[in-house]
Structures are given as structure tokens and as C-alpha cells.
C-alpha positions, 0 to 999 in steps of 0.5 A: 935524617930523613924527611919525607914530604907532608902528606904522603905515606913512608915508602922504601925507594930503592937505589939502583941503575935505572937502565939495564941490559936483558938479551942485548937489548937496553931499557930503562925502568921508572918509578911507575913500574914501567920498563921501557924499551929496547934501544940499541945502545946503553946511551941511547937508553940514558938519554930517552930516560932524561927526556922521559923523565923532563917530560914527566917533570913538565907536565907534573901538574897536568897529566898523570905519569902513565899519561905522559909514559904512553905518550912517549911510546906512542910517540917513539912508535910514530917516529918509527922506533916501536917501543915494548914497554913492560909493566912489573906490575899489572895495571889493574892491580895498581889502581886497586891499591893506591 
């Protein structure tokens, strides 16, 4: 049985790789809607999503999630490593909806 958490609308979450390959290039995709990447190595991949993702769990609380999302691509690009992340679906749109 599935228990959903109080307050909050049922949603269907799907099961799948969060990290994939388009063109030879690996991205990882969030719950958000956002693909993020490329990198050069399936791993590399892996680990970004592992620290995008505690980055996220820290700051739960504080900011929002695309909030801590730009901050890892800003920061990735500050580093030297630009990164093009997509969205699957049109910001604007989201905040309409939600």
C-alpha cells in the first residue's frame, strides 16, 4: 500500500535511469524537469546527480529546487565546465500550473 504525505495531491512518479546518453554525451535529468549536462562519462554524470541532489536535500528548507539547480550550473560554469541544461518543460508554464 502506498501512503502519500499529508497535504500533498496524488501524483504518478515514474521509475526510470536518472542519467542517460543523447549524441555521446551523458546528462542527468531531475524531478524538476530539468536535464542537466553533458559530461563526458556516464560516472561523471552519476556523481553531479549525487551532489545535485544533497545540495538540494541541504538546502530543502531555504531555497527553491530551480534555485539550488541554477547554482550548480552557475557554479559548474565558474569552474570551467559550462553546462546546457534543458528543460522539458517551459518554465512559465510550470509556474501557471502549480
Amino acid at each position: 500500500m502506498m501512503v502519500g504525505r499529508s497535504n500533498e495531491k496524488p501524483r504518478t512518479w515514474f521509475r526510470s535511469e536518472r542519467v542517460f546518453l543523447v549524441d555521446g554525451r551523458w546528462f542527468f535529468h531531475t524531478r524538476e524537469g530539468v536535464d542537466v549536462g553533458p559530461y563526458e562519462s556516464q560516472f561523471e554524470a552519476e556523481i553531479e546527480a549525487g551532489m545535485l541532489r544533497e545540495l538540494m536535500r541541504e538546502s530543502a528548507q531555504s531555497d527553491s529546487c530551480l534555485s539550488v539547480i541554477r547554482e550548480f550550473v552557475l557554479d559548474s560554469y565558474a569552474m570551467g565546465r559550462p553546462l546546457t541544461p534543458s528543460f522539458r518543460e517551459p518554465l512559465y508554464e510550470k509556474a501557471l500550473y502549480s
